[in-house]
C-alpha positions as CSV (number, residue, x, y, z in Angstrom):
1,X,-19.2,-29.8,-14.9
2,X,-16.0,-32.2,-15.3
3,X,-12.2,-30.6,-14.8
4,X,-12.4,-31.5,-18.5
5,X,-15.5,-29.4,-19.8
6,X,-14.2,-26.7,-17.2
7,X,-11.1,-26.5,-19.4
8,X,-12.9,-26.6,-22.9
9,X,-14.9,-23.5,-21.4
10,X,-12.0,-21.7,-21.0
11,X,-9.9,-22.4,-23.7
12,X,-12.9,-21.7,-25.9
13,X,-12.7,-18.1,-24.3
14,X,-9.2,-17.3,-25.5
15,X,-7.6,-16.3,-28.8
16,X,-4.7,-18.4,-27.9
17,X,-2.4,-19.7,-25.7
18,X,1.1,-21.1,-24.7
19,X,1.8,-24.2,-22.9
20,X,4.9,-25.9,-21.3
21,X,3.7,-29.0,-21.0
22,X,6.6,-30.9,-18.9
23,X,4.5,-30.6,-15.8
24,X,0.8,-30.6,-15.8
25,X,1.0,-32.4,-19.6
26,X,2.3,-35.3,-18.5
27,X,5.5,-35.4,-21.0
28,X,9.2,-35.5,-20.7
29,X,9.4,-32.7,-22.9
30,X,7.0,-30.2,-24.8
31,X,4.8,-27.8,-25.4
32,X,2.4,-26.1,-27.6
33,X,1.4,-23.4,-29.3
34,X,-2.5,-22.5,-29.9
35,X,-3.8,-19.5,-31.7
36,X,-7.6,-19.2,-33.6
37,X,-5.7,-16.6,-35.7
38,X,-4.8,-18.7,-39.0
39,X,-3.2,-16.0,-40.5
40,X,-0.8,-15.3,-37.0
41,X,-0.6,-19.4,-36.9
42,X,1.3,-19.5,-40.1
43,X,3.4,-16.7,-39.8
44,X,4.6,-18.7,-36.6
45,X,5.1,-21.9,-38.4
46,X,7.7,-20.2,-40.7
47,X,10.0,-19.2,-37.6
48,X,8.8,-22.7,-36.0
49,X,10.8,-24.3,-39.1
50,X,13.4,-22.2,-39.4
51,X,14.6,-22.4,-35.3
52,X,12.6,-26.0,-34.4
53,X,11.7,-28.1,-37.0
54,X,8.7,-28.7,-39.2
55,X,4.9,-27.5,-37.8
56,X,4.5,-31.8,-37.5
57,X,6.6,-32.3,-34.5
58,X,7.9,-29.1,-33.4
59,X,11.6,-30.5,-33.1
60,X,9.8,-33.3,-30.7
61,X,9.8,-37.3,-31.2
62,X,6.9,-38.6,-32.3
63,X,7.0,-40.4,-29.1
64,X,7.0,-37.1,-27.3
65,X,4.1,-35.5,-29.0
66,X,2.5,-39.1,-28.3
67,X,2.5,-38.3,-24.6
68,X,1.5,-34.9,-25.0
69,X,-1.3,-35.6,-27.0
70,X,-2.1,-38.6,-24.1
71,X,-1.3,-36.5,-21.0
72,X,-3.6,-33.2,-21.6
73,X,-6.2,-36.2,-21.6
74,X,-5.6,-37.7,-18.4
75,X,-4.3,-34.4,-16.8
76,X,-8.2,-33.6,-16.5
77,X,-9.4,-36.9,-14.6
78,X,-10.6,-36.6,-11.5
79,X,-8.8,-38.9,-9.6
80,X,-5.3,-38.0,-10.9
81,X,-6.2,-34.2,-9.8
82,X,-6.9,-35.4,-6.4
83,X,-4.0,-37.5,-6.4
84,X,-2.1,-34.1,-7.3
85,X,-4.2,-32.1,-5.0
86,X,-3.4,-34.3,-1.6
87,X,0.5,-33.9,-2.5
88,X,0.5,-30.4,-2.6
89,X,-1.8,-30.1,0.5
90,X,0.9,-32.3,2.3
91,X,3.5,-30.7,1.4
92,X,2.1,-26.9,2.3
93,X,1.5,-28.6,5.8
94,X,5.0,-29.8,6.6
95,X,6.2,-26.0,4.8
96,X,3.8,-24.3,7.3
97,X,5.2,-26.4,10.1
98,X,8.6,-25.3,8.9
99,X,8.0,-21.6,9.9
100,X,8.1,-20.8,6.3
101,X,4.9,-18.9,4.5
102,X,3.5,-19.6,1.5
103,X,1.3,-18.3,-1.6
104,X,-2.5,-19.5,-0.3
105,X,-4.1,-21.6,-1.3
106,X,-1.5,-23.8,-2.5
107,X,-2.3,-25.2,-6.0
108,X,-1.4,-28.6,-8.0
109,X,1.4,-27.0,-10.2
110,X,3.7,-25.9,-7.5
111,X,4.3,-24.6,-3.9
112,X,5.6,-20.8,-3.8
113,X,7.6,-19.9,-0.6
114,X,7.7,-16.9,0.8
115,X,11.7,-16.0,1.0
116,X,10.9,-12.2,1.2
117,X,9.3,-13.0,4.4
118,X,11.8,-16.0,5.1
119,X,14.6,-14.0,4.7
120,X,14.2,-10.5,6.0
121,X,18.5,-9.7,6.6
122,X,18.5,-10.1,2.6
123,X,17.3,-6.8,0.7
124,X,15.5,-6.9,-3.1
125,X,18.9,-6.6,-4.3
126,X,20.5,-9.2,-2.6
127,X,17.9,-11.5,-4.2
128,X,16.1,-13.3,-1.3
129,X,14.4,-15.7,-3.5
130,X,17.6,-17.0,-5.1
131,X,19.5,-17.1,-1.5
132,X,16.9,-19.5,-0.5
133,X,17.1,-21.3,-3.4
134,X,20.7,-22.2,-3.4
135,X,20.5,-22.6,0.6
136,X,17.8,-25.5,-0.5
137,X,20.2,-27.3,-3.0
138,X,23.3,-26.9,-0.6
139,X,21.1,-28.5,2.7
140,X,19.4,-31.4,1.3
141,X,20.1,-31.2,-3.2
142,X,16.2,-29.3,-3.6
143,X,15.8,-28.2,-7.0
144,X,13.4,-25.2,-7.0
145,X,13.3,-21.5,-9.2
146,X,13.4,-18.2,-8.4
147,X,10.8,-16.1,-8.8
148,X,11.5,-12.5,-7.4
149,X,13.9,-9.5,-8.3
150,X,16.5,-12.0,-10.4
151,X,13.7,-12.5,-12.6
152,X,11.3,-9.2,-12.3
153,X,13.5,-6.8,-11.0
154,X,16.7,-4.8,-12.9
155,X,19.3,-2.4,-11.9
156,X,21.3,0.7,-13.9
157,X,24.1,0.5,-15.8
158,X,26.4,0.8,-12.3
159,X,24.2,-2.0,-10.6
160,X,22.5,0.0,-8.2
161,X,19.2,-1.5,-8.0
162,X,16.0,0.1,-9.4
163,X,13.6,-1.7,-9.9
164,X,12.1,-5.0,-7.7
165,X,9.8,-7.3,-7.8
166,X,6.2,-7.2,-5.4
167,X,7.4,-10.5,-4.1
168,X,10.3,-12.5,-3.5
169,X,9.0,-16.3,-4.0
170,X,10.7,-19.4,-5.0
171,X,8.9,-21.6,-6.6
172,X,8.6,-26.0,-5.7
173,X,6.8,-27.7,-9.1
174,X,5.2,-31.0,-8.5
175,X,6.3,-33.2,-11.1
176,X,4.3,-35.2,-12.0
177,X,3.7,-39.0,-11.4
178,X,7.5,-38.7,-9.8
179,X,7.4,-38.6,-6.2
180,X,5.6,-40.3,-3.1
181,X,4.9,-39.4,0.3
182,X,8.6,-40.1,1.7
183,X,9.8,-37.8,-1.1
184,X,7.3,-35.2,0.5
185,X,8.5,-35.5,3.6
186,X,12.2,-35.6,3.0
187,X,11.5,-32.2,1.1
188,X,9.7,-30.8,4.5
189,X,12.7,-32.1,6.4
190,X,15.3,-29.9,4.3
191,X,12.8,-26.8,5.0
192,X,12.7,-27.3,8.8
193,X,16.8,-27.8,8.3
194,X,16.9,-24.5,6.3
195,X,14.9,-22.4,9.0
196,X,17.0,-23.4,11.8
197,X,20.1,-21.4,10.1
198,X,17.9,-18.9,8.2
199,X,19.9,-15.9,9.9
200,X,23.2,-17.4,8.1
201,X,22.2,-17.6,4.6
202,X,23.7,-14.9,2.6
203,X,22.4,-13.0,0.1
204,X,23.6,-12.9,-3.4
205,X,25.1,-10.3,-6.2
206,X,25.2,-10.7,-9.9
207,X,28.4,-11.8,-11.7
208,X,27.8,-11.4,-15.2
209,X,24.3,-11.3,-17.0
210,X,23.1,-11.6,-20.2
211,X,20.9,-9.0,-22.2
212,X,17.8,-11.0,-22.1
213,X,16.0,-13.8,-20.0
214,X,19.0,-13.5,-17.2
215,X,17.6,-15.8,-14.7
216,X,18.3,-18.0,-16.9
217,X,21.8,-17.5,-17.6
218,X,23.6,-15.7,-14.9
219,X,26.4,-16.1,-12.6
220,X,26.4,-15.2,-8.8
221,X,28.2,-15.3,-5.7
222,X,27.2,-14.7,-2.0
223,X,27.8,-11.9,0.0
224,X,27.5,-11.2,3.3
225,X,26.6,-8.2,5.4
């Protein structure tokens, strides 16, 4: 079977699904919204108009939904996959050779480090994930995401920490069409940069949060000790 009848299998298998589509949909901007249920689908609509615009374009461009409707074609081409797929290999090789672990096999979407493992001075609470995040901006301007206890984790009212995540990751999305090999390799230069001070990088301690969604939206400063 081609990547493309693979994917009409399995979205023929679902009820309904939710897509950012800035990534793997080849668009600037987007998503979508799928659901069999016509009945759910409308109800959706109404709060799709009343926070986004009109069920025709979503709040997009017409240019946008254009690309959308363009990329989730070519996404499923066999050469742009491999394309995809020797990026992501190359760049799990230079992270390996880094000293820094990773989420195996390594897929086309993104690379997810290990900072749990990277960063063992830096408990759940201390949020590993987003230590080695900022560490990444601050060494070489990296842009990546958190994806441990700031996000899946939560504390009581007094802070102390209950709850955290099964692993501390942070998370390096391939965008796509956007960067070549010396990219790549600049990126594995800024890990191997990051490791050699790994015992420095201090953890981190919310600030202010907001009620819902806070990775998105809070403030933090470092700590040490």
């Amino acid at each position: 079977m081609s990547p493309r009848q693979v994917a009409e299998q399995a979205f023929r298998l679902a009820d309904g699904c939710l897509m950012s589509a800035k990534k793997d949909g080849i668009v600037h901007i987007g998503g979508f919204l799928g659901l069999r249920d016509r009945a759910l689908a409308e109800r959706c609509e109404l709060l799709l108009i009343a926070t986004e615009g009109f069920p025709t374009y979503g709040g997009l461009a017409g240019r946008d939904l254009d690309m959308i409707a363009l990329g989730l074609t070519e996404v499923t081409e066999p050469c742009y996959l491999q394309s995809r797929a020797d990026a992501a290999r190359h760049l799990a090789r230079l992270t390996r050779e880094a000293g820094i672990a990773i989420v195996e096999p390594p897929g086309l979407h993104a690379l997810y480090l290990n900072a749990g493992r990277l960063l063992p001075h830096i408990p759940a609470h201390r949020f590993p994930g987003h230590a080695l995040a900022c560490q990444l901006y601050l060494e070489g301007g990296i842009r990546s995401v958190e994806l441990g206890s700031l996000y899946l984790g939560g504390e009581d009212e007094n802070g102390a920490p209950v709850t955290a995540a099964p692993y501390e990751l942070v998370r390096l999305a391939l965008p796509r069409r956007t960067y070549g090999l010396s990219h790549l390799n600049r990126v594995g230069e800024v890990l191997a940069a990051t490791v050699k001070n790994k015992e420095r990088i201090p953890g981190y301690r919310l600030v202010e949060q907001p009620p819902l969604l806070r990775h998105f939206r809070s403030k933090l400063e470092p700590v040490q000790g």
